[in-house]
C-alpha positions in Angstrom: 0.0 0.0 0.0 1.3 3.5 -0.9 1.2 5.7 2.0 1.4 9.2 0.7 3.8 11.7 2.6 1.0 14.4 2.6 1.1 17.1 5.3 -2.1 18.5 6.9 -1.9 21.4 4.8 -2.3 19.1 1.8 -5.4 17.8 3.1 -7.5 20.9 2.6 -10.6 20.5 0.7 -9.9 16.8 1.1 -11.9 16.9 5.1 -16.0 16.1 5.5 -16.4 16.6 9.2 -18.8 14.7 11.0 -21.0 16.3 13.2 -23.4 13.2 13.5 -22.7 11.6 17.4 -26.3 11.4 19.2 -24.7 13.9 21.5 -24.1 16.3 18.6 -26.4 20.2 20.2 -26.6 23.6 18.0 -23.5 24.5 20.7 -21.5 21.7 18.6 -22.2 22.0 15.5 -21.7 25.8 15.8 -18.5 25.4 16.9 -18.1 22.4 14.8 -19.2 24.6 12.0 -16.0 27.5 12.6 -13.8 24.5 13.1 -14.9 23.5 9.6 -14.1 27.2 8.3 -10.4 27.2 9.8 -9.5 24.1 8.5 -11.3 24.5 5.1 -13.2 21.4 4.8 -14.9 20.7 2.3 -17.8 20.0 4.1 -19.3 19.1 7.1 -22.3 16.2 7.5 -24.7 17.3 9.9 -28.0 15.7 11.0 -31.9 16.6 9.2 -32.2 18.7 12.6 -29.1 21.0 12.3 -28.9 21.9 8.2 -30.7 25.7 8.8 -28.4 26.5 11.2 -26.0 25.3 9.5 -26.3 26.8 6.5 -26.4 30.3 8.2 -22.6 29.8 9.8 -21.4 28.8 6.7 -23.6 31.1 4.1 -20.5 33.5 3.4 -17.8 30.1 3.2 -16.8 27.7 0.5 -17.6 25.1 3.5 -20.6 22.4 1.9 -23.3 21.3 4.1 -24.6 17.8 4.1 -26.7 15.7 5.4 -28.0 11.7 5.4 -30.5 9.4 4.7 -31.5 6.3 6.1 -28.9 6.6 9.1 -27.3 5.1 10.6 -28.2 1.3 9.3 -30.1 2.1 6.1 -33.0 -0.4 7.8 -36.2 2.2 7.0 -38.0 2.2 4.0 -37.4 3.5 0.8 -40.9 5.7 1.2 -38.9 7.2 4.2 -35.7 7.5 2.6 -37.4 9.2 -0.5 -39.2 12.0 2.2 -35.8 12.2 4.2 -34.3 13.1 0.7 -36.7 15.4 0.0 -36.7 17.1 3.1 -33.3 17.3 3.7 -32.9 19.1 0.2 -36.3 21.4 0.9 -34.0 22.3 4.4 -31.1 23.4 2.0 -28.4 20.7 2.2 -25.9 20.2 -0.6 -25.1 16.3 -0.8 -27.0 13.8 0.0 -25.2 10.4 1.9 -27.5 8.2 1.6 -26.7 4.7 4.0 -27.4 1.3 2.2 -30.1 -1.1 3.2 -27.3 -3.8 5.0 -29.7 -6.0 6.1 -31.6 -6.1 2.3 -28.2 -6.3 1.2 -27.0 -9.5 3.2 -30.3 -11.2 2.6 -29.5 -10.9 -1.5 -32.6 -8.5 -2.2 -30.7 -6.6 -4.1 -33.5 -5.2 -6.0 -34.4 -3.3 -2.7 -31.0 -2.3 -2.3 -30.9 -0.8 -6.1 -34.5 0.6 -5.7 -33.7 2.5 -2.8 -30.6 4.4 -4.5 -32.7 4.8 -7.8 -35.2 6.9 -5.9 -33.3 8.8 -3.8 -31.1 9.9 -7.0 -34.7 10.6 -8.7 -35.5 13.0 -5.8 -32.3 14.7 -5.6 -32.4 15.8 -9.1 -28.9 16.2 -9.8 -27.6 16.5 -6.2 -24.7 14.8 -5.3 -25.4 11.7 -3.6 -22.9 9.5 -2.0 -24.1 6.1 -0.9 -22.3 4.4 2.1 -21.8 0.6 2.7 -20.4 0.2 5.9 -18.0 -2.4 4.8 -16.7 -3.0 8.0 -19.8 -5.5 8.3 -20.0 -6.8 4.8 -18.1 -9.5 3.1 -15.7 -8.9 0.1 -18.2 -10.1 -1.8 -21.0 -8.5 -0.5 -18.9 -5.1 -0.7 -18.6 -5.8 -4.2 -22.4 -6.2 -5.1 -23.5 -3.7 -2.9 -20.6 -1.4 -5.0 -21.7 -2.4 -8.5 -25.6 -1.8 -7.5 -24.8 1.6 -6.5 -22.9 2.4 -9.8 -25.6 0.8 -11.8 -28.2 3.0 -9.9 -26.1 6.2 -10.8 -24.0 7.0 -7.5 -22.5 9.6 -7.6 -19.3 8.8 -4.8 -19.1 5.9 -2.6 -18.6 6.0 1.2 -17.1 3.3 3.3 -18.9 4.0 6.1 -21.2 6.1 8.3 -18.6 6.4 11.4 -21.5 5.7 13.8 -20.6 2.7 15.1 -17.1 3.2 15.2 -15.8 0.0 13.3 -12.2 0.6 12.1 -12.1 0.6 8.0 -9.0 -0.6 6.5 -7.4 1.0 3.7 -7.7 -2.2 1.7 -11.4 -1.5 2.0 -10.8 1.8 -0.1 -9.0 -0.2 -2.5 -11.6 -2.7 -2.9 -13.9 -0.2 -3.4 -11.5 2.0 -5.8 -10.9 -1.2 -8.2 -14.6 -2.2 -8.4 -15.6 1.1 -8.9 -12.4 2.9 -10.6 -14.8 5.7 -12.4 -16.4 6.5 -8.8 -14.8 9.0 -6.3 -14.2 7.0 -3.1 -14.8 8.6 0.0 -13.3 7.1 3.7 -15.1 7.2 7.1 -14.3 4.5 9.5 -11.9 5.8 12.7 -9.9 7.8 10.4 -8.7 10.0 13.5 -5.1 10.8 12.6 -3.1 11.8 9.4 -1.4 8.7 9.2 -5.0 7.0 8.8 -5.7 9.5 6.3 -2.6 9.2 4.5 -3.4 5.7 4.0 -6.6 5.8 3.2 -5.8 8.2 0.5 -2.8 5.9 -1.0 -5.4 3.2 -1.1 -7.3 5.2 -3.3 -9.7 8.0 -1.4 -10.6 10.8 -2.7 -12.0 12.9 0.6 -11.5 11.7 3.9 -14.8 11.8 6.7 -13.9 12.0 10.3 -15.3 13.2 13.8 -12.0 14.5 14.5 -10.4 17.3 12.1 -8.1 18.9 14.8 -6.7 15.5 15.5 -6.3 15.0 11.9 -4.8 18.4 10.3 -2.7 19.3 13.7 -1.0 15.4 14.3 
């Protein structure tokens, strides 16, 4: 595995931060929000709940606003993914992330799995949408039919995971990703927490890195 030499400063524009812990209050993601500014993310994912206020910190910044779908197990229905979608869009977010039925996924119904990521691209109407597989609970070879549905249903990026649960991504899981998908930007979450972990992640083939923690990550 290449492990680039990058410093922090080479990671700007490269940083989502995550602002999505159950614990996450308007205090947070306001502060998360400056934090986001001074480190020039390129984003930060926030929940349904905090994208208005959001948006307001960052209305005079380069900084993106997300939000997510279906989080954090992708278990609802795709009539509630489709009005999450549409309401997260209607509250002003930028990018959609949009979290894979697992459980649809594992039991081979992949035509739920597909269906779901058809409709929420249909909603977004040209929004970004990045669709995470949490492939720290997935099989090779489920990480590889989970990746080609997503491509097929006209992803536009492809997440390794939501960082909710904390499971510790290898990079080899970005490469996975990166050669089934090679035309699809690959984006890393997974207890990437320090720039080592982000240097490796992006020699395995990332393209953006997600974390919880950008001051441990740009000031290691």
């Amino acid at each position: 595995m290449n492990v680039i030499a990058w410093t922090p400063l080479d990671l700007v524009r490269k940083l989502d931060y995550l602002l999505l812990a159950p614990q996450i209050s308007r205090q947070d993601v306001e502060a998360g929000c400056e934090l986001a500014v001074k480190s020039d993310c390129f984003a930060v994912v926030v929940k349904p709940h905090y994208i208005e206020p959001a948006r307001k910190l960052l209305k005079e910044t380069r900084v993106k606003v997300n939000s997510v779908v279906g989080f954090p197990h992708g278990g609802i229905s795709t009539a509630a993914k489709m009005y999450e979608a549409q309401d997260i869009l209607q509250r002003g977010a930028d990018e959609i992330e949009l979290v894979i039925n697992i459980g649809a996924l594992r039991d081979h119904d992949d035509l739920v799995v597909k269906n779901d990521i058809v409709t929420v691209i249909k909603v977004a109407r040209g929004h970004f949408v990045t669709v995470i597989l949490e492939t720290a609970l997935l099989t090779e070879e489920e990480i590889i039919r989970a990746c080609k549905l997503a491509e097929q249903a006209g992803a536009s990026a492809l997440k390794t995971a939501t960082d909710f649960d904390r499971h510790v991504v290898p990079p080899r899981d970005v490469g996975l990703l990166h050669a089934v998908c090679p035309g699809l930007p690959i984006f890393a979450a997974g207890e990437v927490t320090t720039l080592h972990r982000a240097r490796e992640m992006l020699g395995a083939g990332a393209t953006r890195i997600a974390t919880r923690e950008i001051e441990s990550v740009v000031r290691d």
